[in-house]
N, C-alpha and C positions, 0 to 999 in steps of 0.2 A: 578268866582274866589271864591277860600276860604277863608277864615281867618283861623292865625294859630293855635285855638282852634275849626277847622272843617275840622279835615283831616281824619274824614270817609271817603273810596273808593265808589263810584259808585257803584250798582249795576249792576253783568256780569261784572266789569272790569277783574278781575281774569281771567275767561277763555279765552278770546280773546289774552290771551298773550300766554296759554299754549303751542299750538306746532309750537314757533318762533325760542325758542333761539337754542336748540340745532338741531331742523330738516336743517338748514344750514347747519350742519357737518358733519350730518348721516355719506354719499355716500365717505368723504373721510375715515370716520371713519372702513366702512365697509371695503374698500381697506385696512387700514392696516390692520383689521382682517386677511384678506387672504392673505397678502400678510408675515408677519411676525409672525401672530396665537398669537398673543400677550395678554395677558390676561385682557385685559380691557372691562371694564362693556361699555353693549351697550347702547346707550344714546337715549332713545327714546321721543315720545312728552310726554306722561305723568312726564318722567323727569323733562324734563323743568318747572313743577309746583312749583318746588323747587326754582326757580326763583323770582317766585311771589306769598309771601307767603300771607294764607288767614287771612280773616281781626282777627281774634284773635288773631294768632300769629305777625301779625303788631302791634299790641297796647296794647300787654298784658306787665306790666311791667315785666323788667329781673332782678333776682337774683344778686347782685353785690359781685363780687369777690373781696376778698381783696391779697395785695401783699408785699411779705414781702423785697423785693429787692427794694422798691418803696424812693423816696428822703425821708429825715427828713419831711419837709415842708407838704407833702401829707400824712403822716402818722398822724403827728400834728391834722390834719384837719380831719384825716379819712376817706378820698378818694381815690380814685383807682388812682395811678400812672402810667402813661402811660410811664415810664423810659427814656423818649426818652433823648438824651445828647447832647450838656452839660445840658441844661435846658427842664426841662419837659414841656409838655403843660400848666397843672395847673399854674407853678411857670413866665411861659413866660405870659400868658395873665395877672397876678396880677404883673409881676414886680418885682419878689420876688427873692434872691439869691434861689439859686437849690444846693443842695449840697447832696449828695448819701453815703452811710453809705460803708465803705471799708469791700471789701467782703474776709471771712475768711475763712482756709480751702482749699484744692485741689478743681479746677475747670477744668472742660473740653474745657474753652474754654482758646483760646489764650492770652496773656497779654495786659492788655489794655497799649496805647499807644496815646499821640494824634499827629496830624499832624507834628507837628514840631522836632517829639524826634529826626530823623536822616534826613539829608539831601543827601537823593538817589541824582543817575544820571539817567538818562534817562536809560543807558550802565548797569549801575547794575542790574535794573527793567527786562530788556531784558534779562540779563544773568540769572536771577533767573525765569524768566514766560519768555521763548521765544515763547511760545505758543499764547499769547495773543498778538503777530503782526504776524499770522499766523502759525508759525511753529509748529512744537511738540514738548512733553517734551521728554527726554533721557527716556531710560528704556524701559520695557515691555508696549503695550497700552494697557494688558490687567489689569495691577497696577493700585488701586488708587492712584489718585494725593493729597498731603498730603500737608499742608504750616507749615514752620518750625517757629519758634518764628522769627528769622533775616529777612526771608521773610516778614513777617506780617510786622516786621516794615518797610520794602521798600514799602508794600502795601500805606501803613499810612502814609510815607513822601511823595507820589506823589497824592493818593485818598486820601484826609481828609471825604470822608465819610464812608471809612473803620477806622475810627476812635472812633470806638467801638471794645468791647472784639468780635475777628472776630471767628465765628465757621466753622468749614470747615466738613460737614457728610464726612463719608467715602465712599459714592455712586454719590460725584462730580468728573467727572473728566476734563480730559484735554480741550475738545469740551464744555464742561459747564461754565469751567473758563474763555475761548472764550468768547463765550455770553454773561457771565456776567460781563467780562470787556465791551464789545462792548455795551450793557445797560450803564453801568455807565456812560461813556464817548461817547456816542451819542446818542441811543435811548429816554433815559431817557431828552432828550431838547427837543425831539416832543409833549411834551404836555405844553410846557410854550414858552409865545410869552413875554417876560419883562427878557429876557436872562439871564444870568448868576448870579449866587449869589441871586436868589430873593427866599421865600419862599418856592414857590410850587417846583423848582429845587432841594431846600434843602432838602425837602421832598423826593423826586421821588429818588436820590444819596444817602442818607444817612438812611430816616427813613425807609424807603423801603425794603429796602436791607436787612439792620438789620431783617426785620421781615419776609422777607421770608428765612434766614436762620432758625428761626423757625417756619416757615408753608409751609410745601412741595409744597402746590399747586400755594403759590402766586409767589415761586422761577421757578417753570413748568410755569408760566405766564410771568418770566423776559423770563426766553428762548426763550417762541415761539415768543415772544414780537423781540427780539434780530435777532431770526431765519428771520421771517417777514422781519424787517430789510434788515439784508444782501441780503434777499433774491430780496427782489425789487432795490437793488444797484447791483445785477448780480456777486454778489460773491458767491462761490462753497457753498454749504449747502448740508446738508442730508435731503430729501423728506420726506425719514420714520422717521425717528426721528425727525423732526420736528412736523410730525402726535401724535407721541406718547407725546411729551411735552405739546403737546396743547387737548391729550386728555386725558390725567390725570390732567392737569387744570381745563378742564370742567366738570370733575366726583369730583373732588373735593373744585369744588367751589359748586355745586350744593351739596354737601353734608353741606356745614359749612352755606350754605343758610338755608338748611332743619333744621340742628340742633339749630342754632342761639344761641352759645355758646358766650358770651364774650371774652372770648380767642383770636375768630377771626375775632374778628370786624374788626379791622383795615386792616386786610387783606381782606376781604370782600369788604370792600371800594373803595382801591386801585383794586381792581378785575373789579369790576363794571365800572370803567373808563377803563382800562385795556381791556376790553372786545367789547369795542367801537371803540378799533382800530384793534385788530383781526379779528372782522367779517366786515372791510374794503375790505379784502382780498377779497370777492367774487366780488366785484365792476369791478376790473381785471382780472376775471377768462370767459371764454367764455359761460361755460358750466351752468353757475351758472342761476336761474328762474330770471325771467323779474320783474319789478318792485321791485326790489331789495331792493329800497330804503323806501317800505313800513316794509321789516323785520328790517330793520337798525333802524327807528325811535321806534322800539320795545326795541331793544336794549339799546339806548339811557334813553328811560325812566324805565330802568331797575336802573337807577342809585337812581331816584327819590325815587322809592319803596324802594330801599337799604337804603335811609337817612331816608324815613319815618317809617322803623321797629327800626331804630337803635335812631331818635329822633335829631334833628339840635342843641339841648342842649347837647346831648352828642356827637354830632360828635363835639363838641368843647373841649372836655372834653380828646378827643384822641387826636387833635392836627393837624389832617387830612384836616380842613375846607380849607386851602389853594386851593386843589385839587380843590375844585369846586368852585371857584370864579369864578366870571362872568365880562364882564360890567356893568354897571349901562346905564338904560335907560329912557330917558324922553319919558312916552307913548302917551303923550298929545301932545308934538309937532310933533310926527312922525304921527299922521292923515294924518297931509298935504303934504306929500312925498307921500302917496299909490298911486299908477297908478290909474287916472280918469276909466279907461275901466275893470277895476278890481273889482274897486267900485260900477262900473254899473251889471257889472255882476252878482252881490248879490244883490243889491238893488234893482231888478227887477225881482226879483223872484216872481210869482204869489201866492196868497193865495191857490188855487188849485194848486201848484206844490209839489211832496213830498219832496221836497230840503227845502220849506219855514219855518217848524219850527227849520232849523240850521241857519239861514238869523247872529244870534249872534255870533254863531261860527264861522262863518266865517269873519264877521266885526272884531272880535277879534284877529283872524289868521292875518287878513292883517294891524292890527293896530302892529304886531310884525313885521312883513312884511316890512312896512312903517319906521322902526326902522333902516332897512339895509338901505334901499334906504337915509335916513336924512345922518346919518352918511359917505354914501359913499361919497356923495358929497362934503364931507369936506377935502374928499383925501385916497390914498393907506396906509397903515399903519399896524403894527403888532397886533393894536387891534381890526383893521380893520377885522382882520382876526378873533380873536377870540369871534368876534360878530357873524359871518357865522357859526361858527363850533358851538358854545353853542347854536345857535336861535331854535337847535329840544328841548333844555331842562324846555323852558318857556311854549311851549304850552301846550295846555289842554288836558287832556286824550280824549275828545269828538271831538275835531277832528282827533288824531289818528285815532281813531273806524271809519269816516267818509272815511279817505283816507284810510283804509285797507276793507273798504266795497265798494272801487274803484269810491266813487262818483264822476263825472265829475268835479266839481266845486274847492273840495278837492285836485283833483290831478294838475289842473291847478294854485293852487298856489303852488303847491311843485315844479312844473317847473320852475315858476320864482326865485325859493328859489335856485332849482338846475341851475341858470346862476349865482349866487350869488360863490355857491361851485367851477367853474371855476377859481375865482377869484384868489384863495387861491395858489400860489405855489412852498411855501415853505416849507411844508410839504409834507412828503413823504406817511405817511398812507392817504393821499388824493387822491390821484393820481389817475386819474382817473373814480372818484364816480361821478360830475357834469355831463360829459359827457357819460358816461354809463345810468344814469338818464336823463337824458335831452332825449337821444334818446330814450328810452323808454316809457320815457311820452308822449312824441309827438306820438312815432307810434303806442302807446292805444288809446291814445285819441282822431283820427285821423282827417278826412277831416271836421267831423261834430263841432268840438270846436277849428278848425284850425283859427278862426277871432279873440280869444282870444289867440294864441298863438304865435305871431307873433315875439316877443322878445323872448322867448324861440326855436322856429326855426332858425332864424337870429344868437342867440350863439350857435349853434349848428357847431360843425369844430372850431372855433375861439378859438386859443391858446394864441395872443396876451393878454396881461392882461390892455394897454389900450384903446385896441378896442372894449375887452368886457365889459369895463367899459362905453363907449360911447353906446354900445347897449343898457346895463341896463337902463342907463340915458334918452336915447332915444336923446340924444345932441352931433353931431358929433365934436362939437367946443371942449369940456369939456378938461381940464387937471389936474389934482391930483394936489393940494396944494402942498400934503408932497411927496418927490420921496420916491419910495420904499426901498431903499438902506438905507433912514437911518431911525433911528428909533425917530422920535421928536415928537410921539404921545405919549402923559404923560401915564404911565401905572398904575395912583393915581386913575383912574376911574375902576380896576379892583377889586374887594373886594366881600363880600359876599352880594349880594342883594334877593329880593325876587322875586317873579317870574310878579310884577308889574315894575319889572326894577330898587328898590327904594333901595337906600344903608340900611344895616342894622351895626350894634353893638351889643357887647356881653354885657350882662348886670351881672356880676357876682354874685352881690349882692341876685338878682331877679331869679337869672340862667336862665336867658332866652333869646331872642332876638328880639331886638326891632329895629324901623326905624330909622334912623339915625338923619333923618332933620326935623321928624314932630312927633307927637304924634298917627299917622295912624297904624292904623292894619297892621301887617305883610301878605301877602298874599302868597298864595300857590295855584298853579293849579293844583288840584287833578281831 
């Protein structure tokens, strides 16, 4: 582990990422080529460098742009305003009234308005967007769809996250305003397990939105985000359009990566989580390469590289930090949960084997390991959940490199990780990854580490959530504390910690971040 004044990369990290992220989408990408002749840049591995930018440009300082749209308060101080409303970043972490200077002059966008100016019906919403519960709008489809000032404000009395000056380009139409109602009002719950009305939600509905109305590519990311969606609930979607939205996302998020413009930090941010649920998609697809689940942990720690160019001081500073909360983990009592046979596994690795100078890496992997199993046993729960889905963001870049160099050892704790992924099944971009993995790992790593895989064979088929929870446990008696239906797991253990499991705080004063409960180094696995 690092500390957070040693977040130099490895060296050779960089190239082992290069032909991940986009060689997954070549093959559909190539199809819409031919099939539509559509003018989109071809995405190849050197691309994807753009991804994971080299160590210069991760830690060279950036130019600070100033803004002149930005509250009193952040002008005051001299700091980049992040505009978000009612209250900024800046003015919300210090506690500070936010208040925004009234803008003068003709504007292009609509009237601002906030939630409560009119009180729509349901009936009026329909009669003004009957598109957005299926239908279409009247007129030509080949018109843009345009929103008049009385619309916006029916937007505004049922979405309060259209409760910003809403911009509508003239290149949105009818099937976009679809999807990105279908985002607002559902997609957009798939990444927060502390339901409604909590941060990260308000984030995902409101600050989101706002910003990809100005950045093409993060609004091409609600869509296919949206598309995906419908698409795994078996509602009608367009194939090819749904290729093109997701591939002018990926030509232009690799571009705002490459340039590392201020502008599009925040959209950047949101891209990179974003991203980890679109290339879910091949988890369900037949056609898609075997161990699948090695490009996915690629993906994931794509997120990591994104906060370490843009700096954990300043993703505070946009307001974004929600997005990536985690649980908090005690690492020290989770030893005693790792499976005895797991432990032997490693601990018996010979000095003459060439596995034995990773003997750390892997006590490390399974002390994170050991984290699922402590927790599970205390019962079903929706943070239950969101300990499975974050556990790829804590480990170490050195054993990624292990399990994508197919070491036996490697891949056999990502099985048990992958009975862990069954668990989950309330999420829709899940669907299906545990079991896609689990059989893939098993039929790599066949008859010869078959004695260590016995709990990953046995969840293999088992859809029950708690019979696979008796298999993990390896305890047929066991029964969940909390029932899954309701949610009595405090979600006060969500917040931003370090990748020791250890809560942290912002320290404004100091602009920095520190541990919460002790005077420890913040830690970082780089």
């Amino acid at each position: 582990m690092l500390s957070s004044d040693q977040v130099t990369q490895h060296e050779g990290q960089l190239p082992a990422f290069q032909e991940q992220i986009f060689r997954q989408f070549q093959p559909q990408l190539d199809e819409l080529h031919q099939q539509q002749q559509l003018s989109l840049p071809r995405l190849n591995a050197n691309a994807a460098t753009a991804l994971y930018l080299d160590k210069k440009s991760c830690h060279s300082k950036r130019p600070h742009k100033k803004t002149r749209t930005g509250c009193y308060k952040c002008k005051a101080r001299k700091v980049k305003c992040d505009e978000a409303r009612p209250t900024c970043g800046s003015c919300k972490l210090r506690k500070a009234e936010c208040i925004y200077p009234v803008p003068k002059g003709p504007s292009s966008a609509l009237p601002y308005t906030t939630a409560t100016t009119l009180d729509a019906s349901p009936g009026v919403l329909a009669a003004s967007y009957p598109f957005v519960h299926g239908g279409s709008p009247s007129g030509s489809s080949s018109s843009s769809a345009t929103i008049t000032g009385k619309q916006a404000l029916v937007l505004n009395a049922h979405f309060p996250f259209f409760a910003q000056p809403l911009w509508h380009p003239s290149n949105i139409d009818a099937v976009d305003m679809k999807l990105l109602w279908f985002y607002t009002t559902s997609t957009s719950s798939s990444f927060s397990v502390a339901g409604p009305g909590n941060p990260m939600d308000d984030l995902l509905k409101g600050r989101v939105v706002q910003i990809a109305f100005e950045t093409p590519f993060l609004m091409d990311a609600l869509f296919a985000l949206s598309y995906l969606h419908m698409h795994n609930l078996n509602q009608k979607c367009e194939p090819s359009r749904a290729l093109g939205y997701r591939a002018h996302f990926l030509e232009g998020y690799r571009r705002a990566v490459e340039t590392a413009a201020s502008e599009t930090y925040v959209a950047v941010l949101a891209s990179a989580l974003f991203l980890t649920v679109l290339s879910s998609q091949a988890f369900r697809e037949e056609n898609s390469q075997e161990l699948y689940i090695l490009d996915w942990m690629v993906v994931w720690r794509g997120i990591g590289i994104i906060i370490d160019q843009m700096g954990v001081e300043d993703m505070f500073d946009t307001g974004m930090y929600p997005l990536f909360e985690r649980p908090a983990i005690d690492l020290e009592a989770s030893t005693a949960s790792i499976p005895n046979h797991l432990l032997f596994m490693v601990s018996s690795i010979r000095p003459d084997d060439p596995d034995y100078p990773n003997i750390a890496i892997y006590l490390e992997t399974l002390n994170y390991l050991g984290s699922l199993y402590m927790y599970l046993k205390q019962g079903f729960s929706p943070v239950m959940n969101l300990r499975i889905i974050s556990w790829f963001t804590f480990l170490r870049h050195d054993f990624i490199s292990l399990a994508h160099q197919r070491q036996p050892r490697a891949l056999v704790i990502l099985a048990y990780y992958a009975a862990f992924l069954k668990l989950i099944k309330s999420i829709w971009w899940l669907k299906g990854v545990g079991e896609r993995s689990l059989n893939d790992l098993c039929n790599y790593l066949g008859s010869e580490w078959a004695s260590l895989l016995f709990v990953p064979q046995a969840a293999r088929g088992v859809d029950n959530e708690l019979d696979l929870a008796r298999i993990i446990l390896q305890d047929p008696n066991w029964v969940s504390a909390r029932p899954s239906h309701l949610q009595l797991d405090s979600c006060s253990s969500i917040t931003l910690v370090d990748d020791a499991g250890k809560r942290l705080r912002w320290n404004p004063s100091e602009r920095k971040v520190v541990v919460l409960e002790s005077s420890e180094k913040v830690i970082w696995n780089r």
